[in-house]
Residue, then its C-alpha position, 0 to 999 in steps of 0.5 A: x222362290x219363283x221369279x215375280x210375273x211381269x208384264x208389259x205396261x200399256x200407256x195413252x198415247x192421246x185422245x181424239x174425237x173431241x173438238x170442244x167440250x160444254x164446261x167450260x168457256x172457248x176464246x180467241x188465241x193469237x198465235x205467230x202474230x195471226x189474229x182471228x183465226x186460232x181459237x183456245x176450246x176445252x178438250x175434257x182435261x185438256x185444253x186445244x187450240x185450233x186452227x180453224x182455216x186448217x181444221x186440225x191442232x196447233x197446241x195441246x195443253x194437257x192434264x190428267x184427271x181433272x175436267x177443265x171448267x174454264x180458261x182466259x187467254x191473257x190480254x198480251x195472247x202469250x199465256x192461257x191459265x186453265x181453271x181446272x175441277x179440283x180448283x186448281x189454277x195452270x198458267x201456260x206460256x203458249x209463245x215458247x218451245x215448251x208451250x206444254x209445261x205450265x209455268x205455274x199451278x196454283x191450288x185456289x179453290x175447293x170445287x170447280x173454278x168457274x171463272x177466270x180474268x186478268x186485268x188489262x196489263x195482264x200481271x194479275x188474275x181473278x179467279x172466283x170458284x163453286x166455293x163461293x170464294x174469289x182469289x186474286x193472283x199476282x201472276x209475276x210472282x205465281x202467288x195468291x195476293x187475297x181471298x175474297x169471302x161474302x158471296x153465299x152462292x157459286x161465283x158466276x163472273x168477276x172482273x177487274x174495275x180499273x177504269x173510272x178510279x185508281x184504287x184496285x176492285x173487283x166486282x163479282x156476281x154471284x147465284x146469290x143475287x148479288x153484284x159486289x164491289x171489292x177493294x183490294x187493298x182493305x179486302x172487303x167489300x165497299x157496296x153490294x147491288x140487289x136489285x136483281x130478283x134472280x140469279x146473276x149470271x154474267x157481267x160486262x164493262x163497256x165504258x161507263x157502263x155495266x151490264x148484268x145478265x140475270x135469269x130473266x129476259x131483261x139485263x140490267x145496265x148501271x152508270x158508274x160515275x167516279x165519286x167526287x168531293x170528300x172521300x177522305x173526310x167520310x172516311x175519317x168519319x167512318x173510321x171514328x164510328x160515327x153513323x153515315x146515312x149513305x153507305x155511298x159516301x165511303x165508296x169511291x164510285x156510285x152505281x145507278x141504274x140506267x135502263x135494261x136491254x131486252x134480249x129476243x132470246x129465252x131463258x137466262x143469259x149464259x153469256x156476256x161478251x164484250x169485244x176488246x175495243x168496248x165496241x160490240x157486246x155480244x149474248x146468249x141464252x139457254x137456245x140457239x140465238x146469239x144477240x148483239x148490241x152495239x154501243x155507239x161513240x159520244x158522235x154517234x149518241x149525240x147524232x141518234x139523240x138529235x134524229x131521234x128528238x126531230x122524229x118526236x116532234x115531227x110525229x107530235x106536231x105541237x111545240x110540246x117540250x121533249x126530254x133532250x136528255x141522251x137515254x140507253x136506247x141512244x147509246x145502244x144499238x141492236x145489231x143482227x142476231x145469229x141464229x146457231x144450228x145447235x144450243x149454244x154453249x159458250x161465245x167469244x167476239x173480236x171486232x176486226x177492220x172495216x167493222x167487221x165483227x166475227x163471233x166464236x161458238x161453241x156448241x153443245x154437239x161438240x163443235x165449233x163455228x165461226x161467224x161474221x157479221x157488219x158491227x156499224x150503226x147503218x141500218x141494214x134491209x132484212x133481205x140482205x142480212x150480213x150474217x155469214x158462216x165463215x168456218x165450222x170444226x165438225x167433221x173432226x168429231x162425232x156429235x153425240x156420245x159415242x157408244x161403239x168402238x171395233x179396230x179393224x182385222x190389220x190394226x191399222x184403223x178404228x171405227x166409231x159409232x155414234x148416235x148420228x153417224x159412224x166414223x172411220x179414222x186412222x189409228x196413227x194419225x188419228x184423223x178421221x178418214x171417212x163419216x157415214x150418217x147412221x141412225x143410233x148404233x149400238x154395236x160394230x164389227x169389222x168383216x174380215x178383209x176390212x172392206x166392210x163393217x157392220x152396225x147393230x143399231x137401236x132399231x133392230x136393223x142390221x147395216x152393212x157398210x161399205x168402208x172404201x166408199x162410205x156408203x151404206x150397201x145394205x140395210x137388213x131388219x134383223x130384229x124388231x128390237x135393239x140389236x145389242x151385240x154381233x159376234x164374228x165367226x171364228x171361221x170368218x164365214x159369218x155371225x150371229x146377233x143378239x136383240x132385245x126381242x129375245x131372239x138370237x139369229x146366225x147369219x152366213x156372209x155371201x157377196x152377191x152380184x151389183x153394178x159389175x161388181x160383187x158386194x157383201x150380204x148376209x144370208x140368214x141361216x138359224x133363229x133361237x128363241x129366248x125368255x129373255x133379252x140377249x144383251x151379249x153374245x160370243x163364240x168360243x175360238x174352236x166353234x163349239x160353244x156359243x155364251x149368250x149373257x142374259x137380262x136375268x143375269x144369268x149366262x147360257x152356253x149352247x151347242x154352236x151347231x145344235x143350239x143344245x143347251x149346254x151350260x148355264x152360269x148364275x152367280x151375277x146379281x144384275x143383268x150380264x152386259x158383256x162377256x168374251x171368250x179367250x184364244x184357247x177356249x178354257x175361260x170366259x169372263x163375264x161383266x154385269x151390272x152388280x160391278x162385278x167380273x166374274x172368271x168362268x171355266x168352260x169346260x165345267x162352268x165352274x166360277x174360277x173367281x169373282x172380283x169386284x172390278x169397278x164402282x159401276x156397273x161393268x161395260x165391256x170386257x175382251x180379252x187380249x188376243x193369244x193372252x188370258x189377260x183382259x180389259x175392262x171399263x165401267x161407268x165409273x170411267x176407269x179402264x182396268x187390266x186384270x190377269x185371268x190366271x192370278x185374277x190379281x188387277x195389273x194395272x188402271x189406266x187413266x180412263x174418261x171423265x165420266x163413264x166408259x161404255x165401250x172398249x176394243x183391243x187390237x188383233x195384234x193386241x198392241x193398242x186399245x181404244x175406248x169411247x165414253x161420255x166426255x166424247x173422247x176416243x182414247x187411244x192406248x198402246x203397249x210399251x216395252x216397260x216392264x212392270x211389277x205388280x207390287x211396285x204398281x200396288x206399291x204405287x196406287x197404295x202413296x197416291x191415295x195416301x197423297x190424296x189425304x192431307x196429313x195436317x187435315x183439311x182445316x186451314x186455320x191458324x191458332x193465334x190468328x182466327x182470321x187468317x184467309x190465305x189465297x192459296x189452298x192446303x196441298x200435299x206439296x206444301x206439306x211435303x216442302x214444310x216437312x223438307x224445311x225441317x229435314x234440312x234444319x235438322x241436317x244443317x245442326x248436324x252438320x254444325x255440331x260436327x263442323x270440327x270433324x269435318x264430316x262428310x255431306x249428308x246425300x241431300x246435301x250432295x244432292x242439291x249440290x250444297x257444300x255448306x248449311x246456308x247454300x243448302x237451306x237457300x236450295x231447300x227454299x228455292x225449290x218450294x214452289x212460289x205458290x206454296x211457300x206460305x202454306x209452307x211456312x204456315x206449317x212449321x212450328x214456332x221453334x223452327x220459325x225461331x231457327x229459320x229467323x236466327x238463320x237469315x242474317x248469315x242467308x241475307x249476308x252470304x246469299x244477296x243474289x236471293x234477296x227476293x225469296x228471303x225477303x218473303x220468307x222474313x216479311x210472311x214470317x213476321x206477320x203471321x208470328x208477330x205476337x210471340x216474336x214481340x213478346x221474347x225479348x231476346x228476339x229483339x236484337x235480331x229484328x234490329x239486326x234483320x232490319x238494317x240488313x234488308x234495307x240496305x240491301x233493298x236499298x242497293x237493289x233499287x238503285x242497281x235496277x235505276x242505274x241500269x234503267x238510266x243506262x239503256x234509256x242513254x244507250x237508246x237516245x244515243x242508238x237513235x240520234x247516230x242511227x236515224x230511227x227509232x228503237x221499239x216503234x211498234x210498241x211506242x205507238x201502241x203505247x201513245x194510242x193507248x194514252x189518246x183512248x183513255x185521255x179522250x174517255x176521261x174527257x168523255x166521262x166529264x161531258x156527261x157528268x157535266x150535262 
């Protein structure tokens, strides 16, 4: 038997090119201690955080595959959870070493996550999905506390209510038209505005007030007041069903509507933003103008109500009675509007010091700006605007989709072209090095000697550029119509261009005499007419053969210096969009649009092989130099290796969200880079891993089998109908289940051969356990926290039954895990109440259990305020020898924070007593 091919595995290294995708929401991010000036922005899967005075990365928090929707930093600027398009929720801890490992990841949601808050501590999450499902998250604990269901649309905004009252609620907008009021601890919803005719976009909360964008021009604005009186007695009447004319009655705040706040812009609000001081309140729409308001202080109303009451009666001139009560135009003041360069994607606002206000913008061109403006009540004149542009990311990225990328002849540097202009970059650094504005390109080429490129663009012209000076040396109107393709020479003295105007022309390269110096040109040498648009065009290495792919979906091969007819390959059944030729001249693979790649014989044009390649038409295709292995991308977005000799698929490479149109492989045939619609340029490079086709086959075969849930999608439980769990169904939490029960099994063995002394089972060795209670608390801890419930929800009720009889010896011998176990039992209970209550003879070992969590609960307790008690005397001591105060900082902002929310009380009571 031969020895199994290997080959050398390719990896990504990272991707470039993108500053901030249109998906999903950018925020401001603290980072060592600097505000204002480091921004969190979507990356495709990625998320980035930017340095806008230095314009380059700080932090790059990565995932694979799935595109992220949105993102929320926390309010203490340590953590950023990213919401991803799989419903999956990451928590990353930006402030540590290890920034780039998620501290957890949550499966929430079916669809996309469309929304992410935290409350005002920051220890809990609100995350409403596509699925129309709002899911609360302990962050602490890394676990979900409830499920929200009622809405019957995509979630659009959520936000935690914890001003006014003490009780936990959520209020969530919805596509259904809906504003929703939630508490938490019941998990249904208390009241439900819909008032709004059209779809509810965004919300925000500035004080009392509550702010609803909608499709419409207008946003609604409604006073919250807290309710006062007899909550508990209505709600003693509720509970005895007796009928309450006003649903407000048990609501523990009632919602008025106060007046609307006309936006300039059109379309529906995107975007709701409120500073964190509750000062400013920022918006957008479907354009390019950015809204703001400011909300005036209690001072400030009652000296507007006074002016605005002197104008009134000055204007009148009679003694007539005039409304003295403070209205919405009183309360909110409408600051400068910015004007963007671009649609605006997403919007975050921070109010400085000296009131000044700056505002983060994402646009849809890929780039980020940054603005400032005045946020004070002083009128300013129209010809001294205070808007200013303080920093923009655009240089770092192209603005439209890139649609060619070539490397040069020494593999040192890529160039990209784009719809507005064509970028050099560094191939190691992966910076860009120099930007030429272009018109749409379509194709490009490095000339040999890599001081010139040229450019096939959407017009037919042909630009030669120069590389050094980022210049355009030459614009030659090659074809009338779109130059698709340019072909090099293998004598490197010219090349030949293919278009859509049928015609195929060869040109000579020639420097030609300018300014003292010698610049490129090209001398047009020979012209072949066509019946049909040239879409691809290559020229076997020994210079004999020239293969033109064909609309018809056919592909010609001439006689390079006679333009003879000589081959005509047909077996594709759409047009042929890329073809290449490999070192030796035997093989020539061609792409199409029917998905398929297909492996040709030159010298016979015989169809060695056809395989189909992607799940959309196929758009590149090279082969790797000195190799007959070659590369493809499709629209599908995959990037796949394949092997022109076995014609087997070595490896899939993780490719684009989206499509990929264009791929170029290294002349050292090291690095590969392709472009796609996210707007990422990924780069890859060849490894000294080996792989074997059939581990990689091995390998593809388990992870569409771990795509597939093996207990199904539904998450219903038998005796409980209405069970909603707050955490989704994944393989992990079936693979924990099935370990659960593995470690059961081997713990019994174990048990049963005790006398013998056997020998450690190899899981037992492995997690270190020398006996059955160590290796079932290791088997537990290992489960992530927030799977363990969907854990246990899959184990039979015999095994709960076990894992039950078990805990008294866990709870004994392992205190230290009081926490974990404390869960297991309390989840445990409640889901297998029924049955557990019914057996008789589990009644002794909830007895048992009972006694044995309280007094440890009990112990716990007091340790944790005894070592409370102890720091507390410690720092009193510390601080009476010493002179000064221990955590000064944080005790002040703790004092101010008391003064603002007793002084807001205070001004919620003036206005509900006027």
């Amino acid at each position: 038997m031969g020895l199994t091919k290997q080959y050398l595995a390719y990896r990504a290294i990272d991707s470039f090119n993108i500053i901030s995708s249109g998906r999903a929401n950018v925020n401001f991010a603290i980072v060592d201690k600097t505000e204002g000036r480091y921004v969190a922005a979507p990356a495709a899967e990625n998320v980035i955080v930017w340095d806008l005075r230095m314009g380059d990365r700080k932090l790059t928090l990565r995932r694979e595959k799935f595109e992220v929707t949105c993102l929320r930093v926390s309010p203490d600027h340590l953590h950023i959870a990213v919401g991803y398009s799989d419903g999956m929720v990451q928590i990353f801890d930006i402030s540590s070493d290890r920034y780039y490992d998620a501290t957890c990841s949550l499966a929430l949601h079916k669809n996309a996550v469309s929304i992410l808050r935290y409350d005002m501590q920051g220890m809990r999450l609100v995350s409403g999905g596509l699925d129309t499902e709002l899911v609360v998250v302990d962050v602490v604990e890394q676990a979900g506390r409830a499920r929200l269901s009622g809405h019957n649309a995509a979630i659009t905004d959520a936000h935690f209510l914890q001003r006014l009252v003490e009780e936990n609620i959520v209020v969530s907008c919805s596509k259904d038209t809906q504003i929703k009021f939630w508490n938490l601890e019941t998990q249904f919803c208390f009241k439900t505005i819909v008032d709004n005719r059209t779809e509810v976009w965004a919300l925000a909360f500035i004080g009392d007030l509550m702010v609803a964008g909608a499709g419409e021009s207008g946003m609604n604005v409604y006073r919250l007041k807290k309710h006062e009186g007899a909550i508990s007695e209505s709600l003693e009447s509720a509970v005895e069903g007796l009928a309450i004319e006003d649903e407000d009655t048990i609501s523990p705040i009632s919602v008025s509507n106060c007046g609307v706040i006309q936006r300039a812009g059109k379309g529906r609000t995107v975007n709701l933003v409120a500073d964190p001081s509750e000062r400013v309140l920022s918006c957008h729409g479907t354009n390019d103008l950015i809204e703001n308001f400011y909300i005036c202080t209690t001072e400030e109303v009652k000296k507007r109500l006074a002016k605005r009451l002197k104008k009134e009666k000055k204007d009148d001139g009679t003694d007539s009675k005039f409304s003295t009560e403070q209205s919405l135009s009183d309360e909110v003041k409408r600051l400068e509007s910015i004007r963007a360069k671009q649609k605006i994607k997403s919007i975050d606002v921070v109010l400085g010091q000296n009131q000044e206000l700056r505002v983060l913008v994402s646009l849809a061109n890929n780039s980020l700006s940054l603005y400032s403006l005045e946020a004070s009540i002083k009128n300013r004149k129209a010809a001294d605007p205070s808007v200013k542009l303080l920093r923009g990311l655009t240089r770092l990225g192209h603005q439209s989709e890139v649609r060619s990328v070539c490397f040069s002849n020494d593999s040192l540097a890529v160039g990209s072209g784009a719809g507005e202009s064509f970028k050099f970059w560094d191939r190691d650094a992966m910076q860009c090095l120099r930007t030429v504005p272009t018109d749409y390109i379509l194709c490009s080429k490095f000339v040999p000697g890599d001081h010139y490129v040229l450019l096939g663009m959407k017009s037919g012209k042909l630009l030669i550029v120069d590389v050094a000076a980022a210049d355009i040396v030459e614009e030659i109107p090659a074809h009338e119509s779109e130059l698709w393709s340019i072909a090099l020479l293998p004598d490197q003295k010219g090349c030949v261009t293919g278009s859509g105007d049928n015609t195929l022309k060869v040109w000579t390269f020639e420097l030609v005499d300018a300014d003292q110096s010698k610049v490129l040109s090209l001398l047009h040498k020979n012209t072949m007419k066509l019946e049909e648009t040239v879409l691809c065009v290559g020229v076997s290495p020994d210079m004999k053969y020239l293969a033109v792919g064909l609309l018809d979906a056919t592909v010609k091969v001439f006689f390079l210096d006679t333009f003879k007819f000589y081959l005509s390959l047909y077996g594709h059944k759409l047009p042929v969009l890329c073809l290449d030729i490999s070192y030796d001249s035997n093989l020539i693979v061609t792409g199409s649009a029917d998905r398929n790649v297909k492996v040709w014989g030159l010298n016979f044009g015989d169809c060695h092989r056809s395989i189909f390649a992607h799940d959309d038409s196929v758009m590149s295709v090279q082969f790797i130099p000195k190799t007959h292995m070659f590369f493809t991308c499709g629209k599908d977005g995959k990037v796949k290796q394949w092997d022109g000799d076995s014609f087997e698929k070595i490896i899939t490479l993780p490719g684009h969200i989206g499509e990929a149109y264009c791929l170029s492989v290294s002349p050292n045939g090291r690095f590969l880079v392709t472009c796609g619609s996210d707007r990422t340029l990924r780069m890859y490079e060849r490894t000294d891993e080996t792989i074997v086709l059939k581990d990689v086959q091995e390998d593809e075969r388990e992870q569409l089998e771990n795509e597939q849930l093996a207990t199904g999608e539904d998450n219903a439980v038998p005796l409980l109908p209405g069970l909603k769990m707050p955490s989704r169904k994944t393989v992990g939490s079936e693979q924990s289940a099935e370990s659960i029960l593995e470690c059961l099994e081997i713990s019994k063995q174990f048990e049963l051969e005790a006398e013998e002394k056997p020998e450690l089972h190899p899981l037992m060795q492995a997690l270190q356990a020398k006996n059955p209670v160590d290796f079932l608390v290791s088997t537990l801890m290992r489960i992530r926290a927030s799977d363990l419930e969907e854990a246990l929800l899959l184990l039979p009720f015999s095994t709960v039954c076990e894992l039950l009889e078990r805990l008294p010896i866990l709870l004994t011998q392992r205190p230290d895990q009081l926490e974990l176990l404390c869960r297991v039992t309390i989840f445990l209970f409640k889901v297998h109440m029924k049955p557990i209550s019914a057996a008789k003879n589990m009644k002794p070992l909830l007895v048992q259990l009972l006694a044995l969590l309280k007094r440890d609960v009990g112990q716990l307790r007091d340790t944790l305020g005894w070592n409370l008690h102890g720091l507390a005397l410690l720092q009193t001591e510390v601080e009476q020898r010493e002179g000064v105060q221990l955590f000064r900082e944080a005790t002040q902002a703790r004092k101010k924070r008391d003064k603002k929310r007793r002084e807001a009380s205070k001004r919620r009571l003036q206005i509900h007593m006027a």
